[in-house]
N, C-alpha and C positions, 0 to 999 in steps of 0.2 A: 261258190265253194272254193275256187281259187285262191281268196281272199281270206276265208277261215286258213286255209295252209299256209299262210304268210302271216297267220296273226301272232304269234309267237315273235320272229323276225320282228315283227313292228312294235312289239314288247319296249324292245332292247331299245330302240331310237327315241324311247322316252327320256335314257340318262345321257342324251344328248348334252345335257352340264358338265358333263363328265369332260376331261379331255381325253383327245384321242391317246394322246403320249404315256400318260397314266396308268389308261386302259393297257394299250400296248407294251408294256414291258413285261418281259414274262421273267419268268423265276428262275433260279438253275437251281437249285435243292428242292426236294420235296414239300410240298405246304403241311406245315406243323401249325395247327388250329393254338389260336392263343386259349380258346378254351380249353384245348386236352383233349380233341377230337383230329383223329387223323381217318380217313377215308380210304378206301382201296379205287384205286386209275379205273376206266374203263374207257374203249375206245369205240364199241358198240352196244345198241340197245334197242328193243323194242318198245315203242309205247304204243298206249293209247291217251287218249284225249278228249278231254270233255268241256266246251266252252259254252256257256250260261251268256244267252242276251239276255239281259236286262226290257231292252226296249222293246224286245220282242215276247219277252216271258218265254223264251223255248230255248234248247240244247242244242248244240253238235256235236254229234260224235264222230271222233273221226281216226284212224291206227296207222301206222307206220312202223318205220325202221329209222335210228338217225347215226351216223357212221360220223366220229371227230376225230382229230389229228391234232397238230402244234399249228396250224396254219388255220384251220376252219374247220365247220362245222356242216354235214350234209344233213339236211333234215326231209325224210321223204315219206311223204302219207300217202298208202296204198288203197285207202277204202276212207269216203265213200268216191273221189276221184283219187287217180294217181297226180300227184302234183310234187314238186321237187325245188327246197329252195336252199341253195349256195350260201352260208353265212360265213365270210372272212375277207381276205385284204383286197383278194382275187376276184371276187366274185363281180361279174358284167352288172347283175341285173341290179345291185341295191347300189344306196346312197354310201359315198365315203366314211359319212357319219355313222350308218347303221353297219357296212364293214369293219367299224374299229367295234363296237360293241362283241361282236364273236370272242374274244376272251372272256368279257364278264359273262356270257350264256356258257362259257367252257368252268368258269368258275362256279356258275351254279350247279353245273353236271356230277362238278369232282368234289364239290365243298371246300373250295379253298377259302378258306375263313379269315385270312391273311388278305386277300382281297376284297371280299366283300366288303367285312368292316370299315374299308374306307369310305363306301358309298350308303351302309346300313347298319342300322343298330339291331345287337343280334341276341334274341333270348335264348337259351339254348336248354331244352328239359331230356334228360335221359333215362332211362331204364331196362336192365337186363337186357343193355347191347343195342335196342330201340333206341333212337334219339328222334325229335322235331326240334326244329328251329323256327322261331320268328323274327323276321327281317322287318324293317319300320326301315323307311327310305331316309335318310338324313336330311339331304339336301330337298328344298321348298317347290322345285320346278319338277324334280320326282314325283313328290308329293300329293300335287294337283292332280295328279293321273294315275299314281299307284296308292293305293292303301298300307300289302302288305305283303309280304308270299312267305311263304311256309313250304320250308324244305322236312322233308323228313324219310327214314331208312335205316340202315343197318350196319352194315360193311359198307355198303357206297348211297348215294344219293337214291330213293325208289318213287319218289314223288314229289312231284312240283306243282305247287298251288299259287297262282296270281288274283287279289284282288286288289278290282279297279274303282276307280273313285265316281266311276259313272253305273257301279253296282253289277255290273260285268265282272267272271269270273273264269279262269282258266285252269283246269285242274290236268298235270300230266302223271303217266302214273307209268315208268320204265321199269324194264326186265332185262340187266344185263346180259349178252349174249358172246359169242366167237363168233367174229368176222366173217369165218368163213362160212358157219353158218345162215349168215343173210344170202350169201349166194346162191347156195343149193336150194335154197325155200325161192327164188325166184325166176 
């Protein structure tokens, strides 16, 4: 189960192609979508989560809370273990490589489409305020492991779908929240 709460985290180590340096520059103006989509911040959120083995034919489900900043990303699943994993520069327990990725998972959060696009090609359909987006991985070594994911929501990002290329799928589905709200719920 441990390992289901780290699969997200082991996502990100796929665009190991990427470099670090890239990854890590961050912006000082707000991300202005080249397509005409601008997003509202959030810094807290509830999800759930739904991840499809393939090899197994069966689901997990699994909910949390995930708390980001300018530096990382806390991602903490409450049910069906508690389990809690550090994504950023800082963190003890991951790979260098998989610490510089915590921008691009903060770029999926906020929709910084300015980012993205570097690493994917992005279709973007909207309606009354609704939008999805389809992301296709540019680069080949992506590729091999990712299919596709599909961001979609409103005002800010509300759900995150990964498919994988071993038929594996990850579907997250966020409820922006106040901060301070997480605390008093625990």
């Amino acid at each position: 189960m441990i390992e289901t709460s780290r699969y997200l985290a082991l996502v990100l180590s796929l665009c190991t192609a990427l470099t670090a340096q890239s990854i890590m520059a961050q912006q000082t103006e707000p991300s202005v979508s080249t397509t005409g989509l601008s997003l509202a911040s959030f810094n807290c959120a509830r999800f759930t989560q739904e991840r499809y083995l393939a090899d197994f034919e069966a689901s997990i489900h699994s909910s949390g809370y995930l708390r980001k900043d300018d530096e990382s990303i806390e991602w903490h699943i409450l049910e069906p273990i508690e389990d809690t994993t550090i994504i950023g520069p800082d963190a003890d327990n991951l790979s260098p490589a998989l610490s510089a990725m915590a921008p691009l998972l903060r770029s999926l959060l906020s929709g910084d489409w300015q980012q993205l696009e570097q690493f994917f090609a992005i279709e973007l359909n909207s309606a009354e305020g609704a939008w999805q987006a389809t992301l296709q991985p540019r680069q080949e070594s992506l590729a091999e492991h990712l299919n596709s994911l599909l961001l979609s929501g409103d005002e800010a990002v509300d759900k995150i779908e990964l498919y994988f290329a071993n038929q594996d799928h990850l579907a997250i589905q966020l409820q922006i929240v106040e901060c301070a709200s997480l605390e008093a719920s625990r």
